[in-house]
C-alpha positions in Angstrom: -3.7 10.1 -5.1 -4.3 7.1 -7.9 -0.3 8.2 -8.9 1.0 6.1 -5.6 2.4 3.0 -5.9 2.9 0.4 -3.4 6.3 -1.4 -2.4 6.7 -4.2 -4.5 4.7 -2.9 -7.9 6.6 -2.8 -10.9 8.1 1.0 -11.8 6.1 2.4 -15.1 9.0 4.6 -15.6 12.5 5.0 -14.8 13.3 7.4 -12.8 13.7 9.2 -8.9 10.6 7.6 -6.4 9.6 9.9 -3.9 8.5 7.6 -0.2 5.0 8.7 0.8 3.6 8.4 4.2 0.2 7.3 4.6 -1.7 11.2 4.9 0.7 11.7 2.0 3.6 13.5 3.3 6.9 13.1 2.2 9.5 11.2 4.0 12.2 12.6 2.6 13.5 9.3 1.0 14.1 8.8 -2.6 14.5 5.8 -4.4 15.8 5.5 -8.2 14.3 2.8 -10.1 14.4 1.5 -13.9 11.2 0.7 -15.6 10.1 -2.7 -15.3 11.6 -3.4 -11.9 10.2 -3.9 -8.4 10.0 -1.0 -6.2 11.8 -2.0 -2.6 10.0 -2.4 0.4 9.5 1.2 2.9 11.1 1.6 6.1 8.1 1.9 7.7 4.1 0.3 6.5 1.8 2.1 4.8 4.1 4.2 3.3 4.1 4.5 -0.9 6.0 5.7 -4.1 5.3 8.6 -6.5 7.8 9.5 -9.1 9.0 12.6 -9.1 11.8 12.9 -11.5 11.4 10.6 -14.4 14.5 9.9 -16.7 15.1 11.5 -19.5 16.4 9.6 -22.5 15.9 9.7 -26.3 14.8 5.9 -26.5 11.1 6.6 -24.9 
């Protein structure tokens, strides 16, 4: 599961951020974030980010 990120690490792509729990469940939550900025902090701790829909542009 090295493809989680925590709240607060800087997106690698722009795109749809899926919330993980912490056995690596879904929550159910998404997020959209642009490259370079700061993922939000979870509702609850312990709970992570994995992209699940990255953008699709022509600029890449």
């Amino acid at each position: 599961m090295s493809d989680l990120l925590k709240p607060g690490a800087k997106s690698p792509k722009s795109g749809q951020y899926e919330v993980v729990g912490p056995r690596g469940g879904s929550r159910n939550r998404e997020v959209t974030s642009v490259k370079g900025d700061r993922l939000p902090p979870t509702q609850n701790p312990n709970e992570k980010y994995k992209l699940v829909d990255p953008t699709k542009h022509k600029n890449n």
